[in-house]
C-alpha positions in Angstrom: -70.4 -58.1 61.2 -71.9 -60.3 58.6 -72.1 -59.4 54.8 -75.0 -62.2 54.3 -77.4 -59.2 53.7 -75.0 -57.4 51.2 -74.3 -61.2 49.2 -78.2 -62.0 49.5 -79.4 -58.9 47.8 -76.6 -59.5 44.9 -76.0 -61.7 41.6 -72.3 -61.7 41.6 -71.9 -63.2 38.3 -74.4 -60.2 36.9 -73.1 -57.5 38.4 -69.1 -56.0 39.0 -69.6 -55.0 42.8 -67.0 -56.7 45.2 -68.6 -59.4 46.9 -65.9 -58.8 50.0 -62.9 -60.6 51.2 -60.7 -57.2 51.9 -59.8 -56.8 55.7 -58.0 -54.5 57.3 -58.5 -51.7 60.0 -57.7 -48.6 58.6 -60.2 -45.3 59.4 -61.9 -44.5 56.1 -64.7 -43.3 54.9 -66.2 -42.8 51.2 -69.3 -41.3 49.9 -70.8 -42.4 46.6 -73.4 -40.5 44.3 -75.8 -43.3 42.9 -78.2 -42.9 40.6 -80.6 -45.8 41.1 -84.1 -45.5 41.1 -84.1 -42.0 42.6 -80.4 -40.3 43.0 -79.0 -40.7 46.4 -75.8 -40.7 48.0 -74.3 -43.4 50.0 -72.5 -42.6 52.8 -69.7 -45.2 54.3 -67.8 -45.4 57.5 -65.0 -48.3 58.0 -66.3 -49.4 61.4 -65.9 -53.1 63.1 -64.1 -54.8 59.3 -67.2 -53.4 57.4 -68.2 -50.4 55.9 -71.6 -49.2 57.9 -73.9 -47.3 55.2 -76.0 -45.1 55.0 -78.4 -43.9 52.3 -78.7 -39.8 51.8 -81.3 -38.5 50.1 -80.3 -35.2 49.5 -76.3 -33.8 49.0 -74.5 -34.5 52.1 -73.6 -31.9 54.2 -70.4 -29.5 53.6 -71.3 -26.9 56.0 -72.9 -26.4 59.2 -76.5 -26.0 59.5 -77.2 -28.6 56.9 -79.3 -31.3 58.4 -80.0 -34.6 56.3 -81.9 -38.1 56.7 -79.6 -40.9 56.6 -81.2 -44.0 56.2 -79.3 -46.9 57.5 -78.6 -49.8 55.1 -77.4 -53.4 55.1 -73.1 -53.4 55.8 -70.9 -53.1 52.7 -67.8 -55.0 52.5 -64.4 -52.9 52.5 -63.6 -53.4 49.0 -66.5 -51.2 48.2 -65.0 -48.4 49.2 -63.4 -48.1 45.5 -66.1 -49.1 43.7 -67.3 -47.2 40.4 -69.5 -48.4 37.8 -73.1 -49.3 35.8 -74.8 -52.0 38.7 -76.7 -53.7 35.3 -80.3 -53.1 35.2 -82.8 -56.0 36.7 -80.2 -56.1 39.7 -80.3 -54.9 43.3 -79.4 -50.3 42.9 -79.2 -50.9 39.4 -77.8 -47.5 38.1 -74.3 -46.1 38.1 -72.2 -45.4 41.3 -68.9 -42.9 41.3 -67.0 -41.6 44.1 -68.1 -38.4 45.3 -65.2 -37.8 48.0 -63.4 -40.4 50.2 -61.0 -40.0 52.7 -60.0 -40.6 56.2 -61.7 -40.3 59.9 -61.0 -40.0 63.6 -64.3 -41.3 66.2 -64.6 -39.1 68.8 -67.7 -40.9 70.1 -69.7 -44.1 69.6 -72.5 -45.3 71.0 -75.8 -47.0 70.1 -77.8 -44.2 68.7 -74.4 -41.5 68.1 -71.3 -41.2 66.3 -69.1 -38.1 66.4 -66.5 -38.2 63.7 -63.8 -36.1 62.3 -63.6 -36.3 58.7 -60.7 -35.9 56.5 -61.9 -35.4 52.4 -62.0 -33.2 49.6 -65.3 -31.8 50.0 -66.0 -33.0 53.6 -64.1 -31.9 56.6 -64.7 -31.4 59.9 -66.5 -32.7 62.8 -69.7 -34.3 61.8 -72.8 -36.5 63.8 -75.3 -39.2 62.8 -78.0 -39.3 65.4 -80.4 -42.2 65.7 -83.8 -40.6 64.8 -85.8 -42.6 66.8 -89.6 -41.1 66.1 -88.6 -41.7 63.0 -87.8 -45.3 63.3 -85.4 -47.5 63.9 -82.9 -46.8 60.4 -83.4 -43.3 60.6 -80.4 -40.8 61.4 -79.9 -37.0 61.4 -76.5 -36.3 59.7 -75.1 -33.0 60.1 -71.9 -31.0 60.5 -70.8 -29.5 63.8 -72.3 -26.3 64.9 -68.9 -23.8 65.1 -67.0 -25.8 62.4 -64.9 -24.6 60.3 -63.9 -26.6 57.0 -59.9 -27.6 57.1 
């Protein structure tokens, strides 16, 4: 996937995110509190050299029967998976970003409009889903934790 989205919406000699260049193919996965504009959480998947992204409005889920919107966003390179720090003000999620758990994942099933995933973090673990919302339109997911999940 391209990262021309990402390096469009950014002034790399204003602000300290990565502008990409990591590869690799490991199964990882971070979520990052960011309090831009309105606080929100961004959750990241390593999928296809990238890391897919997700907005979350709201805590993401840590136990079952937690439904949230996820609001797909433009691909993140790799490198941002350790990124932490002020974005300066005047520039694209201009706030502060910190890790709010990271760790590894297993897909159990991928399609167009589903993933299945086992995560592997501090605060999340389990088996979790992001499900195209599509009444909602066409970035919209459901993100949720298994039904009949226990936490690791």
């Amino acid at each position: 996937m391209s990262l021309e989205e990402y390096r469009g919406k950014r002034n790399f000699t204003k602000t300290i995110e990565p502008p990409g260049g990591k590869v690799g193919g490991e199964r990882i996965f971070v979520v990052q509190e960011h309090h831009a504009t309105h606080l929100h959480w961004d959750f990241r998947l390593a999928i296809d050299g990238v890391l897919k992204s997700w907005a979350v409005p709201k805590e993401p889920p840590t136990v079952p029967g937690v439904k949230r919107l996820a609001v797909q966003v433009e691909d993140h390179p790799l490198d941002y998976a350790d990124f932490e720090g002020e974005i300066p003000e005047g520039e694209y999620g201009a706030g502060s970003v910190k890790i709010w758990d990271r760790g590894t994942y297993e897909m159990k099933e991928r399609t167009s409009d589903k993933l299945l995933f086992s995560l592997h973090g501090k605060k999340m673990k389990g088996e979790y889903y992001l499900i195209k919302f599509k009444k909602a339109g066409e970035k919209n997911w459901l993100f949720f934790m298994k039904k009949g999940n226990a936490k690791q």
